[in-house]
C-alpha positions as CSV (number, residue, x, y, z in Angstrom):
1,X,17.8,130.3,-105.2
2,X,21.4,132.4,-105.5
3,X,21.6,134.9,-107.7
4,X,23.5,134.1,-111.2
5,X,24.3,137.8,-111.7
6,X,26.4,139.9,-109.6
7,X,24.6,143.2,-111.1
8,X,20.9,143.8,-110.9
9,X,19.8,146.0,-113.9
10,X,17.5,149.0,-112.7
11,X,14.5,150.4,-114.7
12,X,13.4,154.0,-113.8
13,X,9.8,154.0,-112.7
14,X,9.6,157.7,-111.6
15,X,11.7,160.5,-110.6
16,X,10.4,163.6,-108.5
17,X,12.5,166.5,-106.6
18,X,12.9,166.8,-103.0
19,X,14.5,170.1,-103.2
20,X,16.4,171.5,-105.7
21,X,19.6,169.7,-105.3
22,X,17.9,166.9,-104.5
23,X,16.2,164.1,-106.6
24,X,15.1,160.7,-105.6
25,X,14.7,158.0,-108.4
26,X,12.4,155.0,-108.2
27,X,13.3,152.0,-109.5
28,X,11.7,148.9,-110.8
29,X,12.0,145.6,-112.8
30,X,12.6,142.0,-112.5
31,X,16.0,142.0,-110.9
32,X,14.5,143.1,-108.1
33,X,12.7,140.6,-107.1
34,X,15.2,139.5,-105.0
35,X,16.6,142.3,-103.1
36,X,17.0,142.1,-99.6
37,X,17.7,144.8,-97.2
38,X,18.4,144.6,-93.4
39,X,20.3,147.1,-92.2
40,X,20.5,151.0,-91.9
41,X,22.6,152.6,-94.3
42,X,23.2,149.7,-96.9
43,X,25.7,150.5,-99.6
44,X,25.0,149.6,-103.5
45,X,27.4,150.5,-106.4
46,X,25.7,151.9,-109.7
47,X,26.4,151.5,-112.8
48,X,26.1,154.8,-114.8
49,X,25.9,154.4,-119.0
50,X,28.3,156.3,-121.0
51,X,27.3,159.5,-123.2
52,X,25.4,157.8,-126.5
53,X,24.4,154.4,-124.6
54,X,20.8,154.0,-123.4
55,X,21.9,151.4,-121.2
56,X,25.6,150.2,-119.4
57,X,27.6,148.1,-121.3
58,X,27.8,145.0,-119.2
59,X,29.3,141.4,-120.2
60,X,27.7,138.5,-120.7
61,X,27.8,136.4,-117.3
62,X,30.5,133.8,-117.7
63,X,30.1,129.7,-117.5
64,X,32.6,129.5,-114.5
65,X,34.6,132.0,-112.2
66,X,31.0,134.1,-110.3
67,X,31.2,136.9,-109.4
68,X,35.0,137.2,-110.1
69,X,34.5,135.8,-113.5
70,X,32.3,138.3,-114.3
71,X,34.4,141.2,-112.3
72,X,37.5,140.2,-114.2
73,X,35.1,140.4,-118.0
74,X,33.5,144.0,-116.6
75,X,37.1,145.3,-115.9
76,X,38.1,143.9,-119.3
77,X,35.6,145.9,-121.2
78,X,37.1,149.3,-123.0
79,X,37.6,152.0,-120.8
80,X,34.9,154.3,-123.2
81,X,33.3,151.6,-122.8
82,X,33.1,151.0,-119.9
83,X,30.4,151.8,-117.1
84,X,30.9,154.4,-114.9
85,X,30.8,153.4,-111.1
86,X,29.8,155.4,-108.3
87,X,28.7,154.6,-104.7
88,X,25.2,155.5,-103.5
89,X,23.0,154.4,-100.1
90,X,19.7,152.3,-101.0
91,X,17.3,154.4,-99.7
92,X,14.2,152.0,-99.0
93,X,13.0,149.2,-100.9
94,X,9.2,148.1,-101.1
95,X,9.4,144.2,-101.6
96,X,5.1,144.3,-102.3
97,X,5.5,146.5,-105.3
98,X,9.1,145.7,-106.4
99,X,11.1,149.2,-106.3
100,X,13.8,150.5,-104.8
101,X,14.3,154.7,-104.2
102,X,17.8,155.9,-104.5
103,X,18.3,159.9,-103.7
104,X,20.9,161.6,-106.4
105,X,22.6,164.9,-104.6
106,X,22.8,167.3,-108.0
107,X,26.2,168.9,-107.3
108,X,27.3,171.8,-109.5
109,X,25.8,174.5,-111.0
110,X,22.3,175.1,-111.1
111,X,21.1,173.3,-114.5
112,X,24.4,171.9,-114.8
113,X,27.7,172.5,-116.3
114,X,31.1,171.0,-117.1
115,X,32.3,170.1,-113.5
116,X,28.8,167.8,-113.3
117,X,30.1,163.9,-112.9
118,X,28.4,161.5,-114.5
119,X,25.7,160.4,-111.9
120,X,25.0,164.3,-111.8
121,X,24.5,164.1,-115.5
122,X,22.2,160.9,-115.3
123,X,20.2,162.4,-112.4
124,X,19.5,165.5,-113.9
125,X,18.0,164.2,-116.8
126,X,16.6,160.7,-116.0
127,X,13.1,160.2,-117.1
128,X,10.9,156.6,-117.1
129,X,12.4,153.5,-118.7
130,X,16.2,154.7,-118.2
131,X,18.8,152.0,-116.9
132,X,21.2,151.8,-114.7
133,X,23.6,148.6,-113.6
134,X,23.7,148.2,-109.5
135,X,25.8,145.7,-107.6
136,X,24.7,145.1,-103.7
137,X,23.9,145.7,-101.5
138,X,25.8,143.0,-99.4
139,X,25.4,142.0,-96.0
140,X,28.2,139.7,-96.4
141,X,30.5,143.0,-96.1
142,X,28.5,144.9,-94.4
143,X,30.2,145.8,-90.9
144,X,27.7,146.7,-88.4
145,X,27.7,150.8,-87.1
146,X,28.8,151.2,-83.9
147,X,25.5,153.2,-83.2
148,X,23.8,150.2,-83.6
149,X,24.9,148.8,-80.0
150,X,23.6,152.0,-78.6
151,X,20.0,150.7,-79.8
152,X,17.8,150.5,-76.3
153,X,20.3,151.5,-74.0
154,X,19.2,155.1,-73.7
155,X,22.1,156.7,-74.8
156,X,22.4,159.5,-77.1
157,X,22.9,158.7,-81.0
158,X,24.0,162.1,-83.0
159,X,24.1,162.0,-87.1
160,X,25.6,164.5,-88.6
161,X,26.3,165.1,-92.4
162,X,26.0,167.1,-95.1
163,X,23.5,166.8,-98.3
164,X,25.0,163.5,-99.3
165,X,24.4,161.6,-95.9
166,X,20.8,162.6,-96.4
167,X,19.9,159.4,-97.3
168,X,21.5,157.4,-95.2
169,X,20.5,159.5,-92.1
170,X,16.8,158.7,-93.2
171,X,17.8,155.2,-92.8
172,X,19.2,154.9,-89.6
173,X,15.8,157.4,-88.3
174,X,13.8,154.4,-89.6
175,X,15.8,152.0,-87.8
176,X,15.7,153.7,-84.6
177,X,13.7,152.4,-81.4
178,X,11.2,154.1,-80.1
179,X,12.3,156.9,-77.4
180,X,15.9,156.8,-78.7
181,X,17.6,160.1,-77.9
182,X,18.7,161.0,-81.1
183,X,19.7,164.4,-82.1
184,X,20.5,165.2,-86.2
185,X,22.8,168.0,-87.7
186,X,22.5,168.2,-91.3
187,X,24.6,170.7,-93.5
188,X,22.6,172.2,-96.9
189,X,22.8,175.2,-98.9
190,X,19.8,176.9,-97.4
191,X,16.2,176.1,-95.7
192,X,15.1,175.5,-99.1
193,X,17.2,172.0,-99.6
194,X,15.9,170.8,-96.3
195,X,13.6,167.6,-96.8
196,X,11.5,165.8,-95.0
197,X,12.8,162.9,-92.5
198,X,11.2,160.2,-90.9
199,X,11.4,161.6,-86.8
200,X,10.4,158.8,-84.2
201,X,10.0,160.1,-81.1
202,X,12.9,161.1,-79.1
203,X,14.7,162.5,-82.7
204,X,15.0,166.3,-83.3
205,X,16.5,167.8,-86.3
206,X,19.0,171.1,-86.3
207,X,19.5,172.1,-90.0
208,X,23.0,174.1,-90.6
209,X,23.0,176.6,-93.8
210,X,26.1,176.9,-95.7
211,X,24.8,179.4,-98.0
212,X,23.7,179.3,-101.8
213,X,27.2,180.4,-102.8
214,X,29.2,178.4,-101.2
215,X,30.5,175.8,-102.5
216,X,30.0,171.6,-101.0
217,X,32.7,170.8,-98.5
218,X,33.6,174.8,-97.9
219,X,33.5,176.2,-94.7
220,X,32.5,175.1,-91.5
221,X,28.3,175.9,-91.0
222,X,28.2,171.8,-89.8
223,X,31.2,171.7,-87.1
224,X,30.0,175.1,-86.4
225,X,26.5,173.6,-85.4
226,X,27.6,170.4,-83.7
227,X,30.3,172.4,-81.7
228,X,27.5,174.8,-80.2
229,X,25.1,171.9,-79.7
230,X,23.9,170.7,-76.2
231,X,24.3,167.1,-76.1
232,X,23.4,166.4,-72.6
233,X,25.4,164.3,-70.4
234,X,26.1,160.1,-70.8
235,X,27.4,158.2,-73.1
236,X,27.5,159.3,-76.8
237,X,26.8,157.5,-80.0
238,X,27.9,158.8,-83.4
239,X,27.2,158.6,-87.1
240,X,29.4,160.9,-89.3
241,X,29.4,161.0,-93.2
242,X,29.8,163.6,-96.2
243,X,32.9,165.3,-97.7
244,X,36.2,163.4,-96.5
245,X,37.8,166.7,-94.3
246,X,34.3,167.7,-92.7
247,X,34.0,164.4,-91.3
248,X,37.4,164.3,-90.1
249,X,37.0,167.6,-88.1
250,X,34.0,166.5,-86.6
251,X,35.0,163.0,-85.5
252,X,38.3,165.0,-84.1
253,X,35.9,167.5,-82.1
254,X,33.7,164.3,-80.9
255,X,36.9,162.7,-79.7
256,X,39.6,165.4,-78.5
257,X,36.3,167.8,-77.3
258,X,33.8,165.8,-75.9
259,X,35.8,163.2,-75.1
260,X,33.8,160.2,-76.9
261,X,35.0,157.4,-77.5
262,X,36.6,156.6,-80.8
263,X,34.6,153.1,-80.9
264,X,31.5,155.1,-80.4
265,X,31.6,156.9,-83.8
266,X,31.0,155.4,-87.4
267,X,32.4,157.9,-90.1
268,X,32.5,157.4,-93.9
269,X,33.9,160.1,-96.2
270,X,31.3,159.7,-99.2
271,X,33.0,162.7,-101.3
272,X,36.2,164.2,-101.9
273,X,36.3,168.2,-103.1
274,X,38.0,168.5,-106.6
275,X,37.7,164.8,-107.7
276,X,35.7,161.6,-107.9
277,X,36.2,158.1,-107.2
278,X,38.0,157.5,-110.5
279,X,41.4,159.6,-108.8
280,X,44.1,158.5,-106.6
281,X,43.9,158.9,-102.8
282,X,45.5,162.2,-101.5
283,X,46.9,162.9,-98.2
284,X,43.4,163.2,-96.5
285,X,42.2,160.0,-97.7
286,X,44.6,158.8,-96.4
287,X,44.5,160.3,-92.9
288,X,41.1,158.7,-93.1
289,X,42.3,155.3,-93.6
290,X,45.1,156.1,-90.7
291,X,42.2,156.7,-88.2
292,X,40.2,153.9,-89.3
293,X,42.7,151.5,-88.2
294,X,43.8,153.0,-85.0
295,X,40.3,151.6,-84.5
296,X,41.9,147.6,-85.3
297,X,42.2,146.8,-81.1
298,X,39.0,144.6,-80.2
299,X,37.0,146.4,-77.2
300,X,36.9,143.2,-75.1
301,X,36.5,139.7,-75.2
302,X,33.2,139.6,-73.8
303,X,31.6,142.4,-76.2
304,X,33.7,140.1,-79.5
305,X,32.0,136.7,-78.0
306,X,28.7,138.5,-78.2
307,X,28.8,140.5,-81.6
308,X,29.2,137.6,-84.4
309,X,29.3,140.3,-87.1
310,X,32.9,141.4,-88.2
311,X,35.6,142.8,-85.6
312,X,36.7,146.2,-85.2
313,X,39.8,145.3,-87.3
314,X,38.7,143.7,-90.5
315,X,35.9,146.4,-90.7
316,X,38.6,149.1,-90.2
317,X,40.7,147.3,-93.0
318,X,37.7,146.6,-95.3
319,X,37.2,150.1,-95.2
320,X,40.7,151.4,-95.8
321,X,40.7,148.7,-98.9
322,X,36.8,149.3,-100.1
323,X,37.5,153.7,-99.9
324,X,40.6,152.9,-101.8
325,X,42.7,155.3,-99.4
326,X,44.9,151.9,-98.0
327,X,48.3,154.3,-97.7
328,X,50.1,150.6,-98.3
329,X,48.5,150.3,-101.8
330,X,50.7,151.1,-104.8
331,X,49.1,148.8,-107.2
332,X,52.6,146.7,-108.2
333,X,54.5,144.5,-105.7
334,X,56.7,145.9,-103.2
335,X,60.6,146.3,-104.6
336,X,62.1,144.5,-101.2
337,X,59.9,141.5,-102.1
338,X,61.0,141.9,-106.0
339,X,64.9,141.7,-104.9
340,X,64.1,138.6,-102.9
341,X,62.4,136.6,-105.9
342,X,65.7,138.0,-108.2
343,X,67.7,136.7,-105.9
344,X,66.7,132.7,-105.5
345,X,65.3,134.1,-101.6
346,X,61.8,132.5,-102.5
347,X,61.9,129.0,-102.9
348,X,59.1,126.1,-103.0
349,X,55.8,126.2,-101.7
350,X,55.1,130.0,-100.8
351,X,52.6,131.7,-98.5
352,X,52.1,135.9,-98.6
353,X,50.4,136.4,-95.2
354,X,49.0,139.2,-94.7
355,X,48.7,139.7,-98.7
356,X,46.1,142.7,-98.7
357,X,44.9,142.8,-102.7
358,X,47.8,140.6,-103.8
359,X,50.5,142.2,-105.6
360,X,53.1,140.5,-103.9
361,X,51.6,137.5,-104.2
362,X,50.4,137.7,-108.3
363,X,54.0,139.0,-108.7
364,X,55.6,135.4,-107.3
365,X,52.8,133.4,-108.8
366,X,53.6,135.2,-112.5
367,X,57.0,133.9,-112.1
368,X,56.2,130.3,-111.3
369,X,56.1,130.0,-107.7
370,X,53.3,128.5,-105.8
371,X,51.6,130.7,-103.8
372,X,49.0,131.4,-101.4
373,X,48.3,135.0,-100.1
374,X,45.9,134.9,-97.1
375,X,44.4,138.0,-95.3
376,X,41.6,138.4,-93.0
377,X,39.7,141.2,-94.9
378,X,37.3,139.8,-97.4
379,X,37.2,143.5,-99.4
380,X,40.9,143.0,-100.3
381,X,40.6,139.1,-101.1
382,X,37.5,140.3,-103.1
383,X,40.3,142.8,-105.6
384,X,42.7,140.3,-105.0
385,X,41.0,137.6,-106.6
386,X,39.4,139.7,-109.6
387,X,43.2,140.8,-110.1
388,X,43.9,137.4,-110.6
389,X,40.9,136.4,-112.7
390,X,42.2,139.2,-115.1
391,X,45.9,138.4,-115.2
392,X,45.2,134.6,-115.8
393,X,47.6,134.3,-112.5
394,X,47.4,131.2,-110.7
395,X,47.3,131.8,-107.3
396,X,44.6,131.1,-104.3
397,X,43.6,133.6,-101.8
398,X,42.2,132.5,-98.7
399,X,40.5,134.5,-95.5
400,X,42.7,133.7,-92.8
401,X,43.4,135.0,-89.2
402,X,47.4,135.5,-89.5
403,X,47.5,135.4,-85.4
404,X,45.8,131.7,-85.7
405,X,47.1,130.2,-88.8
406,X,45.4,127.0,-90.4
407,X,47.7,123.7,-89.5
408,X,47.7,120.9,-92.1
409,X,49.7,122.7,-94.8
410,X,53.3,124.1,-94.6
411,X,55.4,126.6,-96.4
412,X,59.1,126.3,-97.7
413,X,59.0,130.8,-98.1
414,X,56.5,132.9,-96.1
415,X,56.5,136.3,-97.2
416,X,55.1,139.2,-94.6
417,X,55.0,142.5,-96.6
418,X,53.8,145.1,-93.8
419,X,51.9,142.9,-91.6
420,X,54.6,142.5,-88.4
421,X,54.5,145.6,-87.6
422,X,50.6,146.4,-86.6
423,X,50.9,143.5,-83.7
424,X,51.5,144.8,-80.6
425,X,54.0,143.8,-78.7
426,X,51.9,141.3,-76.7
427,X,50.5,139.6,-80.1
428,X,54.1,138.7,-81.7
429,X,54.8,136.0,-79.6
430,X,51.4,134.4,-81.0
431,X,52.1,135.6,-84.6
432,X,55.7,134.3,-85.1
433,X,54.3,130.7,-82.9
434,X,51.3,131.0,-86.0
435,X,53.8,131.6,-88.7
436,X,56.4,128.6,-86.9
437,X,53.4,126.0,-87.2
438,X,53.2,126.2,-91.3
439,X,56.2,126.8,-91.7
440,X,58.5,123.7,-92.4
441,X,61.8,122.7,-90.5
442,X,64.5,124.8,-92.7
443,X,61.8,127.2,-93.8
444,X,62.0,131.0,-94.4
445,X,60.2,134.0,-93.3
446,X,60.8,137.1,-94.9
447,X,59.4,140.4,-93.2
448,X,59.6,143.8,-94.6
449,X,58.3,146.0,-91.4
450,X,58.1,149.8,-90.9
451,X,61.5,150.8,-89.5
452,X,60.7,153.4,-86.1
453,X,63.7,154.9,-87.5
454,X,61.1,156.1,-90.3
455,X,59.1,160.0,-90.5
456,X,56.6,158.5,-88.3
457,X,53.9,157.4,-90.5
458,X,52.0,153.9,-89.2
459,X,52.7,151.7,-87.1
460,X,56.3,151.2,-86.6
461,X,59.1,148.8,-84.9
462,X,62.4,148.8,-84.0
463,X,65.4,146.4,-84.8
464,X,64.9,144.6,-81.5
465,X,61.2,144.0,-81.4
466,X,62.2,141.5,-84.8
467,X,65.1,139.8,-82.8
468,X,63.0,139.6,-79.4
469,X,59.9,137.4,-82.1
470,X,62.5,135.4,-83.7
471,X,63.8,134.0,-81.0
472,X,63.3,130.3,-79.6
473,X,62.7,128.2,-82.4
474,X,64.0,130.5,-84.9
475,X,67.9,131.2,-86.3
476,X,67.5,135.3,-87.1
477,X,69.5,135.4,-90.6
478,X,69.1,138.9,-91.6
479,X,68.0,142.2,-90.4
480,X,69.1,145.1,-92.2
481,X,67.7,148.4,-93.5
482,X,65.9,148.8,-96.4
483,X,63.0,150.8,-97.8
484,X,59.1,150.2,-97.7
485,X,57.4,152.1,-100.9
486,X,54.0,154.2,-99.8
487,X,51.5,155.5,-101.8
488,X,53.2,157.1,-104.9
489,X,52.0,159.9,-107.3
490,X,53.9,162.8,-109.1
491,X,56.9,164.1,-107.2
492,X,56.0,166.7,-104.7
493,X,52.2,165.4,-105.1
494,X,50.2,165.3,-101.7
495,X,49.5,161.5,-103.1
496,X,52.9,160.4,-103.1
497,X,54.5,158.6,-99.3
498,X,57.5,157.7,-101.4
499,X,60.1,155.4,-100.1
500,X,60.0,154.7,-96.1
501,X,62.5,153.4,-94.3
502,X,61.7,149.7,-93.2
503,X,63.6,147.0,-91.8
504,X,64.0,143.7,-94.2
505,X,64.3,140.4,-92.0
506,X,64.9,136.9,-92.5
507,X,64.4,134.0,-90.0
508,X,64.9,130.6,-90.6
509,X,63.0,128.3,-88.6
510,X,64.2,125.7,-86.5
């Protein structure tokens, strides 16, 4: 039977240390019952209480609406209300007794103190019968690691992380074959925050000491040890996680030293230094997103035909949208596509392809227009939709493949905000045939795309790429300059892109 409840609620059976920054937390109760875990290094969001609750404040589940009912209620609740949410790995799960283990890294001072976040606080103190909230974990979204393909083919797998990819690495060691080569770098303060993990045979573990003092995410005691490492010859398999610029340097050594091959490595920034999930993405983050989608080309036809799990490009865009670094997210509708509404330049039936989390297309829809956004990452139809459920908007978001558009409905207005401009140069000539197939006779398409007149930033295109896709069976209105806005954030801030210059088109079609 499907679950009614998008959130399980957890009951703490036990808690013991594993070292002293280190605690793992079993849990128990009835919403377990149905937990089901298949893969390595599955990803759950908890839901942490806030100070004076004894358990989180959750909403009722609604009649109608699912999970995004119930999303767009949660987000509805008073911020001091509110649950605090936090991203952990589900560290095993016995289905016989009913529990789950989650490991809690305690980050800052010893005993605590005022820069401790709030799963910190929980962990430090949790005792029997305390509660938590957890959503997941979800195999639906769950892209599979590129280690995984590396599983009985004798080559070598390296994980490499610091103490918050402890769990996860645990995973993946239980996951292994037997005989894999598998070689694992772990970064903690000192031998006595090293914990047991499971070693089949073939696995060897180098611990790298950072030092008591210093501080998470300072220095460079893991590249340091990966860099010296002897990883014999062949091909190389890699799984990277742990503060957000540590596993940057090391997927750069990996690539621009030893030559692997960027499809070959799986890296997840778990932490940023200095702030918490709750704050905007910085310049790092979104570097991280930036090298997740130079992973968007498919390998090869043959190695797509026989992998049926999600494609190299909607995992690198689920990630970008799930981490919240997407450098195209600003959280309100793009001004380019504002000025067209204002001006009577969206008209009739509308569709937003390529509508990431939907601002463009909630901002149409809120002034009467009706519109379909359509994207081909399920993580940004996901905020998308719960957007909607929460501003009443009616709009429909669909998973579509904007290369292979669905026939049987057209469009008087399609609106591309940023999408153009990440097809290659062999793939417009299939976008803009996709995009003349829905369109109708007399129809519009509006595209905002990155101008390669611009600071460099992206994926970018030049005046001539639009006029060489509009041609045959399109009349090219408009193409002028105009401005695409980034990621914003206070003036001079590392988390503000600011206004890029972009190229606005509009092609009629034929």
């Amino acid at each position: 039977m499907a679950r009614q409840l998008p959130v399980r609620m957890l009951r703490t059976a036990a808690v013991r240390r594993l070292s002293p920054h280190m605690v793992r937390v079993t849990f128990d109760g009835p919403d377990l019952a149905d937990l089901s875990v298949r893969r390595p290094d599955s990803q759950v969001k908890l839901l942490f209480p806030r100070p004076g609750q004894d358990r989180p404040v959750l909403p009722e589940a609604p009649a109608e609406g699912g999970a995004m009912g119930w999303y767009s209620a949660f987000t509805a609740l008073p911020e001091q209300v509110r649950p605090w949410m936090r991203s952990y790995t589900l560290r095993s799960h016995d289905p016989a007794a009913g529990t789950a283990d989650i490991d809690f890294v305690l980050h800052g001072a010893e005993g605590g103190g005022p820069d401790d976040g709030p799963a910190t606080r929980w962990a430090r103190t949790a005792a029997p019968g305390d509660l938590l909230g957890m959503f997941g974990p979800s195999d639906e979204f769950a892209a599979p690691l590129a280690i995984e393909r590396a599983f009985g083919t004798g080559a070598r797998i390296l994980l490499a992380g610091d103490d918050t990819a402890l769990p996860a690495i645990g995973t993946v060691l239980e996951h292994l074959p037997a005989g894999t080569r598998a070689s694992v770098f772990a970064e903690v303060a000192d031998a006595e925050d090293e914990i047991g993990l499971p070693l089949p045979e073939g696995a060897e573990v180098h611990w790298a000491h950072r030092g008591r003092h210093v501080r998470p995410g300072s220095g460079t005691a893991l590249l340091d040890a990966v860099r010296a490492a002897d990883l014999g010859g062949g091909p190389l398999f890699a799984w990277l996680a742990g503060e957000a610029g540590a596993v940057r340097s090391l997927r750069r050594h990996l690539v621009g030293e030893r030559g692997a091959d960027k499809r070959s490595i799986d890296f997840t920034g778990y932490w940023r230094r200095r702030l918490t999930q709750d704050d905007a993405p910085t310049e790092e983050d979104m570097a991280e997103a930036r090298e997740r989608l130079a992973l968007a080309e498919p390998e090869n036809a043959s190695a797509e035909a026989a992998e049926p799990a999600p494609s190299p490009a909607r995992a690198a865009f689920d990630g970008a949208y799930s981490s919240g670094a997407a450098p195209w997210e600003t959280g309100r509708p793009q001004p380019a596509v504002v000025g067209l509404e204002k001006d009577g330049l969206v008209r009739g039936a509308v569709l937003d392809v390529g509508c990431g989390t939907g601002e463009n297309a909630l901002h149409l829809a809120e002034r009467g227009h009706d519109v379909v956004g359509v994207d081909f990452s399920p993580a940004a139809l996901e905020r998308a939709r719960a957007k909607a459920a929460a501003r009443g908007a009616r709009v429909r978001f669909e998973q579509a493949d904007a290369l292979d558009l669905p026939a049987g409905r057209d469009y008087d207005t399609v609106v591309d905000s940023a999408l153009f401009h990440v097809f290659d140069a062999g793939e417009r000539p299939r976008y803009t045939a996709s995009l003349h197939r829905v369109c109708r006779p007399g129809g519009r398409v509006h595209v905002l795309a990155l101008s390669d007149e611009g600071p460099g930033f992206g994926p970018q295109v030049g005046a001539e790429a639009i006029r060489e896709a509009f041609g045959e069976g399109w009349e090219l209105e408009r193409l002028e300059r105009t401005g695409y806005e980034g990621v914003t954030g206070p003036e001079g801030s590392p988390e503000r892109l600011g206004t890029l210059p972009a190229w606005l088109a509009t092609a009629r079609r034929l």
